[in-house]
VOMARFI-247449 format. One record per residue (C-alpha): x, y, z. Coordinates in steps of 0.25 Angstrom, whole numbers, plus 5000, padded with zeros to 4 digits. Example, Ala and Ser with C-alpha at 12.3 -4.5 7.8 and 13.67 -1.06 7.14 Angstrom:
REM residues 2
<kelo px="5049" py="4982" pz="5031"/>
<kelo px="5055" py="4996" pz="5029"/>
REM end
This chain:
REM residues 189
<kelo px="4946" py="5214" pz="5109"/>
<kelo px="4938" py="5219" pz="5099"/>
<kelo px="4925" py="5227" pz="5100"/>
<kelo px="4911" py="5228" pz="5094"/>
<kelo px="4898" py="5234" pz="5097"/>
<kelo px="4894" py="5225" pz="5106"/>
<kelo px="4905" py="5214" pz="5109"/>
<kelo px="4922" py="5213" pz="5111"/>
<kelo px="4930" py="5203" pz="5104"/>
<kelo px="4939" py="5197" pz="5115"/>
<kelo px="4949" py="5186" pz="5115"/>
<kelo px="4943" py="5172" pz="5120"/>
<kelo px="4950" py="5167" pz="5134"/>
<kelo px="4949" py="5155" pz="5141"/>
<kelo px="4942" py="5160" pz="5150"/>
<kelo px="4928" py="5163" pz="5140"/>
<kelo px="4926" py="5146" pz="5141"/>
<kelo px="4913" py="5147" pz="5151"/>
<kelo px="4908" py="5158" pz="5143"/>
<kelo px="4909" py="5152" pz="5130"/>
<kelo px="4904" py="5138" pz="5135"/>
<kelo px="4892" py="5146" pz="5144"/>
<kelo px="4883" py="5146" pz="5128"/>
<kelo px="4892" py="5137" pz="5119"/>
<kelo px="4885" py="5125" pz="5119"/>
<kelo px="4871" py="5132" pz="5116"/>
<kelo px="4864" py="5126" pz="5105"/>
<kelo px="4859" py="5139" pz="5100"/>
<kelo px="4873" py="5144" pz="5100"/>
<kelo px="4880" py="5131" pz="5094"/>
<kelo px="4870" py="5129" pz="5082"/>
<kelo px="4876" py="5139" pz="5074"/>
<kelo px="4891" py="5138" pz="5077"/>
<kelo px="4888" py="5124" pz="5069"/>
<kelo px="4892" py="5115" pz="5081"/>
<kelo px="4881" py="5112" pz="5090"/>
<kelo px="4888" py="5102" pz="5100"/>
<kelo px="4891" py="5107" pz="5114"/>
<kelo px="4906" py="5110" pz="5116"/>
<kelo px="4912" py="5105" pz="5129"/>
<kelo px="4920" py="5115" pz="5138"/>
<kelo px="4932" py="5108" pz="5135"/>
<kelo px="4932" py="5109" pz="5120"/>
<kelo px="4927" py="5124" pz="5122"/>
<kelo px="4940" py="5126" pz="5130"/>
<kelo px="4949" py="5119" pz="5119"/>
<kelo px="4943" py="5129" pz="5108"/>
<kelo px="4945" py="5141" pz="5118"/>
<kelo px="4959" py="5137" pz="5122"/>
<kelo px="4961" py="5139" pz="5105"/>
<kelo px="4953" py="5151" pz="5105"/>
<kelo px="4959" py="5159" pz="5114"/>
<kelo px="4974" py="5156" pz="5108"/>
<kelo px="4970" py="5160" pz="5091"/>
<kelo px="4976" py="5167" pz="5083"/>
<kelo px="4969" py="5172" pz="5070"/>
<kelo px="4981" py="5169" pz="5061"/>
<kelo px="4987" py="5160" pz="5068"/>
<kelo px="4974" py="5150" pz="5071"/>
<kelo px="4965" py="5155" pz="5061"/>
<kelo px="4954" py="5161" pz="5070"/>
<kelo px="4950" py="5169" pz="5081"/>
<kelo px="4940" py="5167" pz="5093"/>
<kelo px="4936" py="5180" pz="5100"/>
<kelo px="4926" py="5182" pz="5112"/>
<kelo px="4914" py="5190" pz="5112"/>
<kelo px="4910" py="5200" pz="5121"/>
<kelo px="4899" py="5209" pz="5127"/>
<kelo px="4908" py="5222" pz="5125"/>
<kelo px="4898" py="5229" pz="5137"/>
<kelo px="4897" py="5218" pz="5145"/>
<kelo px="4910" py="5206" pz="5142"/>
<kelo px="4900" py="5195" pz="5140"/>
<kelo px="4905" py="5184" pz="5134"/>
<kelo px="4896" py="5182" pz="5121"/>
<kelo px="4904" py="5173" pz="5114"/>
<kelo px="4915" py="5171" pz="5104"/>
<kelo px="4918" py="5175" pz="5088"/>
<kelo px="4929" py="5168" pz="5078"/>
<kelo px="4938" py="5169" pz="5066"/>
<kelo px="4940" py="5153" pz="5060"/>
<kelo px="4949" py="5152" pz="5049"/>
<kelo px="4956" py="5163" pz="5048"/>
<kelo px="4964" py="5166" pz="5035"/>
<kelo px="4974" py="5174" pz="5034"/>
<kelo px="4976" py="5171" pz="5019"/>
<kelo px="4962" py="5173" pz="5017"/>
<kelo px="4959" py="5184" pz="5026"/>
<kelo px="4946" py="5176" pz="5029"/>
<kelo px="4940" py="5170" pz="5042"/>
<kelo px="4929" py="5166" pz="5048"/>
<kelo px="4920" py="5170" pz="5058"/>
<kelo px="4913" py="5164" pz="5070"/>
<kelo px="4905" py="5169" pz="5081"/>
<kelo px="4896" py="5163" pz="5093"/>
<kelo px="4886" py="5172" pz="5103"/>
<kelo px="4887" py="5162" pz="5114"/>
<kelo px="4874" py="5165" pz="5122"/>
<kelo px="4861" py="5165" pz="5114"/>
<kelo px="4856" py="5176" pz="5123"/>
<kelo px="4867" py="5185" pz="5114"/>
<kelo px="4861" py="5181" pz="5101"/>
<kelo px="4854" py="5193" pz="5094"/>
<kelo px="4861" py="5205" pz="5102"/>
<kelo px="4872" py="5209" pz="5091"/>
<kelo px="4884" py="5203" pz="5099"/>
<kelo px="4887" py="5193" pz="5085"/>
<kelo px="4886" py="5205" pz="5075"/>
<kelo px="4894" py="5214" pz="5084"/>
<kelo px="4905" py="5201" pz="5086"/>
<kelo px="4904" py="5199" pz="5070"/>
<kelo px="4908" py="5214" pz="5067"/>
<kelo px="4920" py="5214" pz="5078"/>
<kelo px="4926" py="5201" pz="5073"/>
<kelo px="4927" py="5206" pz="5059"/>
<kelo px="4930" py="5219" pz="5062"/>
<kelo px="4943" py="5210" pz="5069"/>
<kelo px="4942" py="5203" pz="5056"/>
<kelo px="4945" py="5212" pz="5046"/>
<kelo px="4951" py="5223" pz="5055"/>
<kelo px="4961" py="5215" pz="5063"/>
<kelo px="4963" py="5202" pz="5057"/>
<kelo px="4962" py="5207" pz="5043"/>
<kelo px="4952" py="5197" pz="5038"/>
<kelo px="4947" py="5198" pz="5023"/>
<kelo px="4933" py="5189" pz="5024"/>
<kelo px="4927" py="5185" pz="5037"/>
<kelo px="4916" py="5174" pz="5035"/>
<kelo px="4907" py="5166" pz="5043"/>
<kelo px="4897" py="5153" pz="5043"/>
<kelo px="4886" py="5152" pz="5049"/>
<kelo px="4875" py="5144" pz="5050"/>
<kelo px="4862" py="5149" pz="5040"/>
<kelo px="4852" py="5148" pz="5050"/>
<kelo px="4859" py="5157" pz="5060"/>
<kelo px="4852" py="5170" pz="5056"/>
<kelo px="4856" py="5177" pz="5068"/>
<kelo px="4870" py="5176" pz="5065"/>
<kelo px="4871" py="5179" pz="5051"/>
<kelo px="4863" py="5193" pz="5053"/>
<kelo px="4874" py="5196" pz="5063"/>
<kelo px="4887" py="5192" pz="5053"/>
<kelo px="4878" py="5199" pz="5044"/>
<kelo px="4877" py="5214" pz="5051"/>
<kelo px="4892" py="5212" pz="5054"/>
<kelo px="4896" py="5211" pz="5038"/>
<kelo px="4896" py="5197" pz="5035"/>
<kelo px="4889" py="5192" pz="5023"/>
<kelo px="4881" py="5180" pz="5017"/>
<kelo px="4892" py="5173" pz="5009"/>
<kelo px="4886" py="5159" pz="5006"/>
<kelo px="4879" py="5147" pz="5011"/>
<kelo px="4885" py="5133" pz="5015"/>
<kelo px="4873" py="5123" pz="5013"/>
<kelo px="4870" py="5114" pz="5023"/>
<kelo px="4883" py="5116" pz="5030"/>
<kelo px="4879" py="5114" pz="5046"/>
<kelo px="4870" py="5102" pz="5051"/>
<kelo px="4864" py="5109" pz="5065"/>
<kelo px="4854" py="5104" pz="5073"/>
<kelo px="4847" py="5093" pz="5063"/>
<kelo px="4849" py="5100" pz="5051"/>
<kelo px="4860" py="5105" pz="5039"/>
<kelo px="4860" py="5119" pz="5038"/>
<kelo px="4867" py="5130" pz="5030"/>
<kelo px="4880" py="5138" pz="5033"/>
<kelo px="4879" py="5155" pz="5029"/>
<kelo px="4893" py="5159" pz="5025"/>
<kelo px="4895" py="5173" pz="5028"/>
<kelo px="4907" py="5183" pz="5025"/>
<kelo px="4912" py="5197" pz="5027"/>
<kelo px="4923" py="5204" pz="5021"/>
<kelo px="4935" py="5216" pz="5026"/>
<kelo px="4928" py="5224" pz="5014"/>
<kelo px="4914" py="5222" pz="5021"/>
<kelo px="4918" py="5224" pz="5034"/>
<kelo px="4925" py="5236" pz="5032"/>
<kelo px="4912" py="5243" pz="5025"/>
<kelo px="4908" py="5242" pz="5042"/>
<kelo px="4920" py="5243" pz="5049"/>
<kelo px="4932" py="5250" pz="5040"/>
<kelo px="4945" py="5250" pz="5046"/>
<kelo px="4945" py="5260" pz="5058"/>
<kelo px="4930" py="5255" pz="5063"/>
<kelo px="4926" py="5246" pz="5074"/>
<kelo px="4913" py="5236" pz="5075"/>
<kelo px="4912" py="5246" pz="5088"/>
<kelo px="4914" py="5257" pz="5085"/>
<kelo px="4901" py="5257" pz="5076"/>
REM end
């Protein structure tokens, strides 16, 4: 497990499938992962059967479940997609799963853990992201956890009735280690 401020980095397990299917299919949620259809509790169970088995080298990502570190509530889950161990690079993925969470610091505190795993365990050089560019809240979080605005992707999302365009964000090992040099944890700060 890994540790922030606020939240633990755990393994998934089989047995989080009601807890992630309790806010999965909420609109409000789903608009900004990019697919707004609901997902069945079959498929949901397919994808956490291969969750739960990845390996980063091995499978090129990483899905981690997220925590109240006071109180174990589930709060929802964070990835690495195409990991490269050429590149050094991945990318990152997070979802706060119940609205009612939004605002309350559990995403920036889940950002700076998984890069701290990033660049302190996995070794990563660059971590970057894409994001929706009308989702505000999410960028001022990946923001105060050391990403940065890398560029724009035009038009790269049709959602609810309308094109809209993707924020590409980035961090690097050098920014990152500005915060957190080797020797610190995002909890101990």
């Amino acid at each position: 497990m890994y540790y922030g401020a606020m939240v633990k980095l755990r393994a998934l397990e089989m047995e989080d499938l009601d807890l992630i299917l309790k806010h999965w299919n909420n609109l409000e949620l789903r608009q900004f992962l990019a697919t707004a259809w609901p997902m069945s509790k079959n498929a949901e169970r397919k994808w956490l059967e291969r969750a739960t088995t990845m390996d980063p080298w091995r499978d090129g990502g990483i899905v981690l479940a997220v925590e109240d570190k006071k109180t174990n509530e589930f709060l929802g889950t964070v990835s690495f997609f195409d990991i490269s161990k050429q590149h050094q690079k991945a990318e990152f993925g997070i979802a706060i799963h119940n609205p009612e969470n939004y605002g309350k610091g559990y995403g920036t505190d889940t950002t700076r853990v998984m890069l701290w795993a990033a660049f302190h365990i996995l070794g990563l050089n660059t971590v970057f992201l894409i994001t929706l560019e009308s989702n505000k809240r999410a960028q001022r979080a990946y923001e105060k956890a050391g990403f940065k605005h890398a560029g724009v992707l035009r038009q790269g999302a049709y959602m609810l009735g309308k094109f809209h365009d993707f924020v590409i964000m980035d961090v690097t090992k050098k920014d990152f280690f500005e915060m957190y040099p080797p020797g610190t944890e995002v909890g101990q700060q």
